[in-house]
N, C-alpha and C positions, 0 to 999 in steps of 0.2 A: 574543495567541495566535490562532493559526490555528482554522477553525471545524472543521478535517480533519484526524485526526490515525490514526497507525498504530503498529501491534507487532509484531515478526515473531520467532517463535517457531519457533525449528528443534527441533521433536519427537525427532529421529532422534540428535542430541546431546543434549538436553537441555538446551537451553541458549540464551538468545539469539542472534540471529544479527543480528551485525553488518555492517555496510558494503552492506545490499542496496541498488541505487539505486532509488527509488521514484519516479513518474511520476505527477500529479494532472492528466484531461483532461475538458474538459467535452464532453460528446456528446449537445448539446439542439441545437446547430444544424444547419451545415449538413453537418460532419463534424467529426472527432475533432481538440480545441482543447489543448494545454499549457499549463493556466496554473501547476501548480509542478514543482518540482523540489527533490528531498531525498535521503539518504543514510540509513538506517538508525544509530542510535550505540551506542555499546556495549554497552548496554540492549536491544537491539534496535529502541527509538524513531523515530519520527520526530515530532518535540513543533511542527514546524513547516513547512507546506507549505501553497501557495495563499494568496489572499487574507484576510482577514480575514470578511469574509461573504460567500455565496454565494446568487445570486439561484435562485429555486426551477429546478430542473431535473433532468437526468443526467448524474451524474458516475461515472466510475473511475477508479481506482489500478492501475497497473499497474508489477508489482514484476519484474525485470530477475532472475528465478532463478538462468538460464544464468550471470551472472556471479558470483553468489554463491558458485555451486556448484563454479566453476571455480576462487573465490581456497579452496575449501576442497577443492580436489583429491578431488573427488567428483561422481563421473555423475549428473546427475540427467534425470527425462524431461521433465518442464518447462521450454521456455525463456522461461518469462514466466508470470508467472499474475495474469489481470485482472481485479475486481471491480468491476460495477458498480452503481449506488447511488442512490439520488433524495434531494433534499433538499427539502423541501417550506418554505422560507423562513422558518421561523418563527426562527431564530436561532439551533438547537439546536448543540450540539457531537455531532459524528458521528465516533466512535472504529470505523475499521474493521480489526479486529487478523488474522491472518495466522499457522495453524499450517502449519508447512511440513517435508516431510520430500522426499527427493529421489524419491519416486514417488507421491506425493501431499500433497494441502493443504485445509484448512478453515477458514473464516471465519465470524464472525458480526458482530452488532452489538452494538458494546462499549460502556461507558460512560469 
């Protein structure tokens, strides 16, 4: 299991929201890195993205809205929404889950 993991929650349905593509970038160096790539699944999940551990830094997720919102035939103002995050090495698992409605979003730190 990846040490990164996501939920995306469409409020406005109620409902999971599937298929959002999800971007994991590291941004400790010299600029913004890609090290995964995932898909939201049925659940709204993504149970697996990025390496396995991640050396202490800054990382975010950035979730591809625009396209969500377009396989769900619904305007949204968002075309992207990025969180970013620190991990501080010690090995933890960092759940960063994602409530999304098409004119606004909230996140926390999840377990």
């Amino acid at each position: 299991m990846t040490q990164v993991t996501t939920h995306v929650l469409d409020t406005a349905r109620g409902e999971p929201a599937a298929g959002v593509p999800v971007r994991l970038q590291s941004v400790s160096g010299a600029g913004p890195e890609e090290i995964g790539r995932a898909s939201t699944d049925a659940d709204g999940r993504v149970r697996e993205i990025g390496p396995e551990r991640l050396p202490p830094g800054t990382y975010r997720l950035v979730f591809d809205t625009a396209a969500y919102f377009a396989e769900q035939r619904t305007a949204g103002f968002f075309p992207e929404v990025t969180i970013a995050f620190t991990v501080d090495g010690d090995g933890q698992h960092y759940h960063v889950p994602l409530l999304l409605s098409p004119f606004g979003y909230a996140t926390y730190r999840g377990s």
